[in-house]
Z-matrix of the N, CA and C atoms (Angstrom, degrees):
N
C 1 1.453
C 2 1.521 1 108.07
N 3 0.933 2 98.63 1 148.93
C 4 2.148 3 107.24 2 -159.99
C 5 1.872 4 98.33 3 -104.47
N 6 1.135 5 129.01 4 102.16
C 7 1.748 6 125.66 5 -163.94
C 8 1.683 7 88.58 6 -106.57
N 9 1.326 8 122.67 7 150.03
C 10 1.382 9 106.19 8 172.39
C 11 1.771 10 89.79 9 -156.18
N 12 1.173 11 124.27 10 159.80
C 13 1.542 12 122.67 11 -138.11
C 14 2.011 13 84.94 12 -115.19
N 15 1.058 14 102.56 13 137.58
C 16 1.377 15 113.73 14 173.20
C 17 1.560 16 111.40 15 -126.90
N 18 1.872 17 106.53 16 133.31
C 19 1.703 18 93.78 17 160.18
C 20 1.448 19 132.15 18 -112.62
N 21 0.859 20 158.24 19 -176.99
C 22 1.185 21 166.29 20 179.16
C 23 1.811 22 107.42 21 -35.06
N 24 1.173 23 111.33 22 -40.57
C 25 1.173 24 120.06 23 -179.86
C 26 1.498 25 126.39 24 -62.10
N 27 1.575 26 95.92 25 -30.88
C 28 1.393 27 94.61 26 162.70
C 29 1.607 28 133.45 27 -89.54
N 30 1.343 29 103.67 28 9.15
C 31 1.852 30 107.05 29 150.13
C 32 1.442 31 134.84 30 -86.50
N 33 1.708 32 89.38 31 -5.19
C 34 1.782 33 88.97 32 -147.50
C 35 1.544 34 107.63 33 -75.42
N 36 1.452 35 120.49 34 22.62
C 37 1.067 36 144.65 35 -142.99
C 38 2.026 37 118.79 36 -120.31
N 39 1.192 38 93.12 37 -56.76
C 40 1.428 39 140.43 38 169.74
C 41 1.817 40 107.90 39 -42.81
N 42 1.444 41 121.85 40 110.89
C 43 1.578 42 118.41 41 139.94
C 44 0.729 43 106.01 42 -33.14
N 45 1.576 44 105.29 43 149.25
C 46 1.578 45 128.25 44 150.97
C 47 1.617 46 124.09 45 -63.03
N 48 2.010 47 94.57 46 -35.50
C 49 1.759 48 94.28 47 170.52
C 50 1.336 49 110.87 48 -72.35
N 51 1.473 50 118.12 49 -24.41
C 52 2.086 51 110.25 50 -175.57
C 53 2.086 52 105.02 51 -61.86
N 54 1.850 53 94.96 52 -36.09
C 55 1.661 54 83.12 53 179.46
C 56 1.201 55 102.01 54 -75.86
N 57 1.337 56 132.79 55 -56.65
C 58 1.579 57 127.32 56 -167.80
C 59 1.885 58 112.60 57 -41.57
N 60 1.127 59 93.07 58 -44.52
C 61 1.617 60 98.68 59 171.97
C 62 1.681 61 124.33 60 -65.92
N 63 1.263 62 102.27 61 -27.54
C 64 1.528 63 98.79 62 169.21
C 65 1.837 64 103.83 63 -101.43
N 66 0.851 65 129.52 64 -24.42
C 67 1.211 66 113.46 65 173.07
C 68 1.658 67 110.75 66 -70.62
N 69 1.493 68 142.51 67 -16.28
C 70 1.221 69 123.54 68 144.36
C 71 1.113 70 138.63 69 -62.06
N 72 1.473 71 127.93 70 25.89
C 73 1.359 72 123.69 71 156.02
C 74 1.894 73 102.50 72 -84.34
N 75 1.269 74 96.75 73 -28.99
C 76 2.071 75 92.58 74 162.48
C 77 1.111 76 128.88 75 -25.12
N 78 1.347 77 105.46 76 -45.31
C 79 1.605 78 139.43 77 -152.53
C 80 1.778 79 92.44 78 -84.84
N 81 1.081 80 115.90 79 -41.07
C 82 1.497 81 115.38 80 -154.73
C 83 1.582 82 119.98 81 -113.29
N 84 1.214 83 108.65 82 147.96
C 85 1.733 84 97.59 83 -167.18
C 86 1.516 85 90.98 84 -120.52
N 87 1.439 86 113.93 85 120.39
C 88 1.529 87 136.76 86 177.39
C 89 1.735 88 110.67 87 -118.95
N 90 1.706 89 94.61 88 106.77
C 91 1.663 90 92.45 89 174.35
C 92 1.251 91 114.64 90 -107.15
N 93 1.601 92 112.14 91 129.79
C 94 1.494 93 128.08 92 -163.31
C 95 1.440 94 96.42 93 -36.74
N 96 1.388 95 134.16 94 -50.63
C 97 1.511 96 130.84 95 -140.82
C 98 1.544 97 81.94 96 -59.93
N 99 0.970 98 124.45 97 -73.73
C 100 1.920 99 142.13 98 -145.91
C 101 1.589 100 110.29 99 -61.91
N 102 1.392 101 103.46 100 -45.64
C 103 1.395 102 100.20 101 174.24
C 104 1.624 103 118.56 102 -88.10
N 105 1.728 104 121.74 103 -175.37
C 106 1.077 105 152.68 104 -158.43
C 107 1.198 106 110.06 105 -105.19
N 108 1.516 107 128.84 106 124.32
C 109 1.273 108 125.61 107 -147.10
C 110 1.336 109 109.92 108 -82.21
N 111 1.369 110 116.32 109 3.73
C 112 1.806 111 129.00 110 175.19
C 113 1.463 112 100.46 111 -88.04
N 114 1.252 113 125.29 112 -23.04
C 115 1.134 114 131.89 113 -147.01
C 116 1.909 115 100.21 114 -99.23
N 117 1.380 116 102.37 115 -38.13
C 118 1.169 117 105.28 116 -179.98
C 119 1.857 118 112.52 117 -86.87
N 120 1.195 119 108.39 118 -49.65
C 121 1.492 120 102.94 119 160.04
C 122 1.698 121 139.11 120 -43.44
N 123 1.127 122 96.15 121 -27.63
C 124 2.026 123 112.80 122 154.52
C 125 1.406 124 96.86 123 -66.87
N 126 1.572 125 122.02 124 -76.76
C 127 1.003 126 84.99 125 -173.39
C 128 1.893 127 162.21 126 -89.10
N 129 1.781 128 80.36 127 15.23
C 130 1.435 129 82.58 128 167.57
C 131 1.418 130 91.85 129 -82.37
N 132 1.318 131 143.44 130 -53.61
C 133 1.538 132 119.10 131 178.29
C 134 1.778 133 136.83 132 -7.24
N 135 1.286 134 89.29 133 -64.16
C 136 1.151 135 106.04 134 156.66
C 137 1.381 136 134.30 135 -60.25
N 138 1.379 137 117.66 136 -74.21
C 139 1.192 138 113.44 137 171.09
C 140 1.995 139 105.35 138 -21.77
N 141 1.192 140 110.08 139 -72.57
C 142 1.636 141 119.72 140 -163.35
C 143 1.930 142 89.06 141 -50.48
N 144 1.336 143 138.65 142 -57.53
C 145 1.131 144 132.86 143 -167.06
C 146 2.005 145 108.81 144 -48.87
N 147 1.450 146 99.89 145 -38.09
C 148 1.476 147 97.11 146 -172.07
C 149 1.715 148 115.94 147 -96.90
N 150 1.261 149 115.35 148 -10.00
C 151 1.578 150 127.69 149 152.15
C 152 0.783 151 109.61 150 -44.65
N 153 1.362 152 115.60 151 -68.76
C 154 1.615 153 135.78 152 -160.17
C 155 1.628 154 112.82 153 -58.20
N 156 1.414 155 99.71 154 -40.35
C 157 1.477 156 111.13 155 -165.82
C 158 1.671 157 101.66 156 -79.24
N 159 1.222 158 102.90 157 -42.76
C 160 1.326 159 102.09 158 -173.92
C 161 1.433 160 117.90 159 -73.97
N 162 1.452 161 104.51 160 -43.26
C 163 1.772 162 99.75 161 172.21
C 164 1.460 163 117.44 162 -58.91
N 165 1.384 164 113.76 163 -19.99
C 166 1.823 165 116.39 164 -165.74
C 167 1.667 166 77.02 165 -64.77
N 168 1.595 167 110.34 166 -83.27
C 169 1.337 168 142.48 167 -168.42
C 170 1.792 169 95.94 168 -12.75
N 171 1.322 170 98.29 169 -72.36
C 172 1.821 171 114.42 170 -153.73
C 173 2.038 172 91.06 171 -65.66
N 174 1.166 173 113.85 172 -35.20
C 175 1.606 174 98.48 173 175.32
C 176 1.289 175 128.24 174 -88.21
N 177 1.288 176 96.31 175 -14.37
C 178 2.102 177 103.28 176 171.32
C 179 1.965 178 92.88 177 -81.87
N 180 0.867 179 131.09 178 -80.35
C 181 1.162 180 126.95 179 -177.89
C 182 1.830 181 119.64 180 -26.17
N 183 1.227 182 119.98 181 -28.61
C 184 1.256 183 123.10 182 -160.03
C 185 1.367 184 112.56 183 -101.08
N 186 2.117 185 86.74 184 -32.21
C 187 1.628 186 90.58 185 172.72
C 188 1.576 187 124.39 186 -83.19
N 189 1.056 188 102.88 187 -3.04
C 190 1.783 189 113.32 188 -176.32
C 191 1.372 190 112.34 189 -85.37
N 192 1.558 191 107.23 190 -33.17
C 193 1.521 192 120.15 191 170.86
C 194 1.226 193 114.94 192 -66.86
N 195 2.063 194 122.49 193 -35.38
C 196 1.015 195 104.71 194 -175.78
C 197 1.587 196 129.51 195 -102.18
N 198 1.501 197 91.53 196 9.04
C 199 1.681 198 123.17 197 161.80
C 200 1.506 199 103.61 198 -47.88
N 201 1.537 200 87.10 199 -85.51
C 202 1.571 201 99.99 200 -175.92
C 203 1.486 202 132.83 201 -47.67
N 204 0.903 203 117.72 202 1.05
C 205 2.078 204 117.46 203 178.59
C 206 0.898 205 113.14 204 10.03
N 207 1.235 206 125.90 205 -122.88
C 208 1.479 207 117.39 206 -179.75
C 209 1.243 208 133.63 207 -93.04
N 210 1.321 209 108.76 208 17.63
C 211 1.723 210 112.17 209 153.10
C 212 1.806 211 115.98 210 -55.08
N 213 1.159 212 108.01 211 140.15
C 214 1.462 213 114.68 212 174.36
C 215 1.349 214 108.49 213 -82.79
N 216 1.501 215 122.00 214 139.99
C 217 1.494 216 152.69 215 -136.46
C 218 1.398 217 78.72 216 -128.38
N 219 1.561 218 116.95 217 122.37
C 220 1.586 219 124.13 218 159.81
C 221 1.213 220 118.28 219 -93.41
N 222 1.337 221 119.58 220 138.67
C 223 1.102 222 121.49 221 170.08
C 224 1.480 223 147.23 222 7.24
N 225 1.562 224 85.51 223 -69.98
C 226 1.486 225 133.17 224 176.49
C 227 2.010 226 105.71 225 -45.28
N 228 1.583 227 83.52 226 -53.82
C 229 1.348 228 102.55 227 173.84
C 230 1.670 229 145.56 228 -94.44
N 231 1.121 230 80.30 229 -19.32
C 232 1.679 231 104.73 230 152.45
C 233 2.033 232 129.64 231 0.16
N 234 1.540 233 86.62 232 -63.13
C 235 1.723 234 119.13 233 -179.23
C 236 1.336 235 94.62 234 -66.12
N 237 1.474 236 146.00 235 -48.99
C 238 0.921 237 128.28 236 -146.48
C 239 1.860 238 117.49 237 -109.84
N 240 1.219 239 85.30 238 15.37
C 241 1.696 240 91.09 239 172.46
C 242 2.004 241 96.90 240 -138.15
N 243 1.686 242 79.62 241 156.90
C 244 1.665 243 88.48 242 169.16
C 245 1.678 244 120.46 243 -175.54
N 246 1.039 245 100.24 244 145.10
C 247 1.177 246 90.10 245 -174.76
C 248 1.950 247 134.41 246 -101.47
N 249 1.368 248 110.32 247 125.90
C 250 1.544 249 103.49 248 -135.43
C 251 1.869 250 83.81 249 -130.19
N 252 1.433 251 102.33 250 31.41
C 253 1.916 252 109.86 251 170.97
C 254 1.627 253 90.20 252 -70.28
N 255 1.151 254 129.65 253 -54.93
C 256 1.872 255 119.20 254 170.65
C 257 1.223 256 114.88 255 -36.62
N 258 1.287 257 143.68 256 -39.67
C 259 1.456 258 117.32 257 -123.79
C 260 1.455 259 101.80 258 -115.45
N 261 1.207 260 122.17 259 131.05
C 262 1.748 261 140.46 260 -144.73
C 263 0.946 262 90.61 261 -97.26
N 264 1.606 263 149.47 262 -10.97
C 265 1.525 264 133.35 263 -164.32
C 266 1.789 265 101.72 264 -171.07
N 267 1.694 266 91.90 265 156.98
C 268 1.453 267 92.09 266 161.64
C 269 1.378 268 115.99 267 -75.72
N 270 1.101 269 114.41 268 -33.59
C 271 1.607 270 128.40 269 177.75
C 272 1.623 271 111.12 270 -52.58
N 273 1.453 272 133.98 271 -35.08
C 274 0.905 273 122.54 272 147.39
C 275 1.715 274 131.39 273 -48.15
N 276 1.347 275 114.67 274 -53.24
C 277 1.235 276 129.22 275 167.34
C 278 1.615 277 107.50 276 -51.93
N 279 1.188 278 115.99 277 -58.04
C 280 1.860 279 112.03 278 -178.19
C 281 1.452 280 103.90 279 -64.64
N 282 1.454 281 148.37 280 -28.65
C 283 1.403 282 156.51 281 161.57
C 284 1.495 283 108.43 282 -51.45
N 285 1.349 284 115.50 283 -51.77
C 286 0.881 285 90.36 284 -170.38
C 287 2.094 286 127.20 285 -102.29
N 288 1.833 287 94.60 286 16.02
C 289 1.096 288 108.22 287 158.07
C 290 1.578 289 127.96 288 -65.62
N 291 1.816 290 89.46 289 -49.00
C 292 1.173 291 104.03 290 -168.52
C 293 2.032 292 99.14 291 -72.53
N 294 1.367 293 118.61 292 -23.75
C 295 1.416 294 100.35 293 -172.91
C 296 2.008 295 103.93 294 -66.27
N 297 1.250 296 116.02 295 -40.54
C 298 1.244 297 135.95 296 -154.71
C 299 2.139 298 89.86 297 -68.59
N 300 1.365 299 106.15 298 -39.22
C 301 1.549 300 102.89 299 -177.83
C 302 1.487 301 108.56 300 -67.57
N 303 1.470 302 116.65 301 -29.50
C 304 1.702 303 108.76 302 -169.94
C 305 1.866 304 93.66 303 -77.45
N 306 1.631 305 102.28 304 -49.75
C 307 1.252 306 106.78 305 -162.05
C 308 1.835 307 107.50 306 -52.63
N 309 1.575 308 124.73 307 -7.83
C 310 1.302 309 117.25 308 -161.68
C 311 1.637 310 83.82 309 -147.76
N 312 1.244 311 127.63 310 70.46
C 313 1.394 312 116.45 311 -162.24
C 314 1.827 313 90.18 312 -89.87
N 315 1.424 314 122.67 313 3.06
C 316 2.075 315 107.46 314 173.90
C 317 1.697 316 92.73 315 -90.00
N 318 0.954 317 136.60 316 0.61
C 319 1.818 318 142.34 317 145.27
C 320 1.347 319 111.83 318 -27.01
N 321 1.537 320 115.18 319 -39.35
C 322 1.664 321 110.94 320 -110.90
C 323 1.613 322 94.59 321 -77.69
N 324 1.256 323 113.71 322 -17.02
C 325 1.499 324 117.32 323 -150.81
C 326 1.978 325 92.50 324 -127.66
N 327 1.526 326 106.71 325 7.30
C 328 1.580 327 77.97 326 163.65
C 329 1.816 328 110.72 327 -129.87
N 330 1.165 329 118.66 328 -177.92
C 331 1.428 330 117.75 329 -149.17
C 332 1.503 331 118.13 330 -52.85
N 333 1.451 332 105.73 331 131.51
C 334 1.315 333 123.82 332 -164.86
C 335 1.628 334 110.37 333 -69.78
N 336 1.316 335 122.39 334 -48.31
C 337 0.962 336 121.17 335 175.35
C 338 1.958 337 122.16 336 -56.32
N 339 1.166 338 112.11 337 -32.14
C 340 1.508 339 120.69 338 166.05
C 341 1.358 340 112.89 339 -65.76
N 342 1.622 341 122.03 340 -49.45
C 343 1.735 342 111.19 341 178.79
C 344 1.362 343 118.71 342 -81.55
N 345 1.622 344 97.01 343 0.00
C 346 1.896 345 85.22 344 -176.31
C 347 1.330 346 98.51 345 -105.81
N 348 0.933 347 140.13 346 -11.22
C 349 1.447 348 142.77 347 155.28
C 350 1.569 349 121.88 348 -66.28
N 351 1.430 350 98.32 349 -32.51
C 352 1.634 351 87.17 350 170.11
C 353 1.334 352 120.62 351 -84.99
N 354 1.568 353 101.58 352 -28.16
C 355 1.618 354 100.59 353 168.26
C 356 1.549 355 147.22 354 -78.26
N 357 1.820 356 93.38 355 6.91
C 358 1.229 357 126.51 356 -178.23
C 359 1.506 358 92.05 357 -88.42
N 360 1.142 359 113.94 358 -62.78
C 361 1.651 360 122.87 359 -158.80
C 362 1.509 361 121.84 360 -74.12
N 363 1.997 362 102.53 361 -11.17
C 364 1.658 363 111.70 362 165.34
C 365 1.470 364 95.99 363 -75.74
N 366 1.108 365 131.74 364 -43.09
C 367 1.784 366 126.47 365 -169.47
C 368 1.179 367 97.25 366 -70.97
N 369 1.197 368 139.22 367 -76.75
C 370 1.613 369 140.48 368 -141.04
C 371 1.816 370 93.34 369 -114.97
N 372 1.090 371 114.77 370 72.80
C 373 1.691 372 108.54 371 172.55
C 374 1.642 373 126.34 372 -73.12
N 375 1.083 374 115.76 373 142.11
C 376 1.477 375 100.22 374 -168.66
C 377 1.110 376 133.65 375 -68.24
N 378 1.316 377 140.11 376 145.24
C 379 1.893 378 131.21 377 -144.60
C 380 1.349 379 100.21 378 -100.29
């Protein structure tokens, strides 16, 4: 298996609908036998596009929160930290991207990395 290291920089780029769209292969259970071998290669595509995005996302955010201790978090800055010592799953984290994209669907088409961070950091805000 071929692993190759990605940083943050390479989302900062990215819709919010291109992640929301690859993070629904989450959603769906595809067994090699039944499907079409184009069919399954998308979605490991995917799958790896919304891992990726989300682990960059969920560890830059978590680590900035746990930088900061008790320094006070401005406003300004708020969105971009959070704290995610709760959170039992990525599947929580991809849920609650994907709730925040329907709930704000004029989002859909601008940068992914800015709304999924803010919608990380309204749920789990940093303590």
């Amino acid at each position: 298996m071929n692993f190759c290291s990605l940083s943050a920089e390479s989302y900062l780029d990215y819709p919010l609908s291109y992640i929301t769209d690859s993070c629904q292969i989450m959603k769906k259970r595809l067994s090699p036998e039944n499907e079409p071998k184009e069919k399954i290669i998308d979605g490991r595509k995917k799958y790896r596009n919304c891992m990726n995005f989300i682990l960059s996302l969920s560890t830059t955010l978590n680590k900035r929160c746990m930088l900061v201790k008790k320094k006070l978090i401005s406003s300004e800055d708020a969105m971009t930290y959070a704290d995610l010592s709760n959170v039992t799953s990525t599947n929580e984290l991809i849920d609650e991207i994907m709730s925040y994209s329907k709930k704000y669907p004029h989002f859909i088409n601008q940068i992914a990395w800015l709304h999924a961070s803010k919608a990380l950091s309204q749920k789990w805000p940093c303590k």
